[in-house]
N, C-alpha and C positions, 0 to 999 in steps of 0.2 A: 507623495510617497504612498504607495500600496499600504494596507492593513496586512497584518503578517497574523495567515491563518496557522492555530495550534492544534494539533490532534494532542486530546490528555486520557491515559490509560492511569488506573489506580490499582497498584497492587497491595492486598493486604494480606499480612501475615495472621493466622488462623490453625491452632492445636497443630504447631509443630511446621507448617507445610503454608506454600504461599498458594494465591485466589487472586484472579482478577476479576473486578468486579466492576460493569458497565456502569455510566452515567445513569440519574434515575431518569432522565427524558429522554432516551436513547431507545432503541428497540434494542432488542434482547442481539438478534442478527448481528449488531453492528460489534458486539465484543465477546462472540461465542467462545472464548478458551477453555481451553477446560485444564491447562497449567502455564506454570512458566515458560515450558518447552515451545510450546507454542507459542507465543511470544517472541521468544528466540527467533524461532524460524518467519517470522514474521518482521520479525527486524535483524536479519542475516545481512552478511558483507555481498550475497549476487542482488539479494532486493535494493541495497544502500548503492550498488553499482547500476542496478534497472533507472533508478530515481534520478540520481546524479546524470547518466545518459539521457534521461526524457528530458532534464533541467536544462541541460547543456550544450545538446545537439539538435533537440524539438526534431523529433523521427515524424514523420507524417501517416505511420501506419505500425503496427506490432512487429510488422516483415522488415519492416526497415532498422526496424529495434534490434532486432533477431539478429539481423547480420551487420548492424552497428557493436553488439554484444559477442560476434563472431559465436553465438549460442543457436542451439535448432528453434522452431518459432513453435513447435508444443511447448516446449516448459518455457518460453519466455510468456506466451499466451497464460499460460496455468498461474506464472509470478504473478502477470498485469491482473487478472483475472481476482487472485487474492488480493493484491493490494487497494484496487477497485471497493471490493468488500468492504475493505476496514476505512474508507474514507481515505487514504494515499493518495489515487488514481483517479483521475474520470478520462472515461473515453469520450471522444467526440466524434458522432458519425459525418462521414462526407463524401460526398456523392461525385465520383469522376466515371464520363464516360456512363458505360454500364455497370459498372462495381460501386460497391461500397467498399469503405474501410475505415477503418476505427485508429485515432489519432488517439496515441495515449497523452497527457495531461497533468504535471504533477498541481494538486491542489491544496496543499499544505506546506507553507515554510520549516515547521517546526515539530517537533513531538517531544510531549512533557511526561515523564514516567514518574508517579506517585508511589512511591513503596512505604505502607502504615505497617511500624511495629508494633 
């Protein structure tokens, strides 16, 4: 049986207003928010529909995503692109022909949200 990778975010509450605040062996990169809102949008119902599609159907390319998501392939590129960031996603490059193309990859089972009051 696989090991079932966890993404863990910690939010903390702080004079009134909440903070996420990154792992301390993390680079800074990997948990740049700067609120909850973000956050949000970071775990929105089209990203949890991008994931569940890459889990589900394995697209062989972002294009294939795009019109498996019946979505244009800028903002689905822009989703993968963020999700990538935050550890969600890796692409995997592959080489057909004369093209490349990049296979999106979900790499996380799980995500654990931490909220300290």
């Amino acid at each position: 049986m696989p090991k079932t990778k966890t993404k863990e975010i910690t939010i903390l509450q702080s004079k009134g207003a909440f903070s996420i605040f990154k792992k301390p062996k993390t680079s800074k990169k990997d948990y740049d928010f700067s609120n909850v809102l973000a956050l949000r949008q970071l775990l929105s119902n089209e990203k949890a529909r991008i994931l569940n599609t890459i889990k589900t159907e394995k697209p062989h390319s972002i294009y294939e995503l795009a019109k498996k998501l019946n979505r244009g392939f800028k903002s689905v590129s822009d989703d993968i692109k963020l999700l990538e960031k935050f550890g969600f996603v890796k692409l995997i490059v592959e080489k057909t022909k004369n093209r490349i193309r990049h296979r999106p990859e979900v790499v996380i089972d799980t995500v654990t949200i931490h909220i300290k009051l």
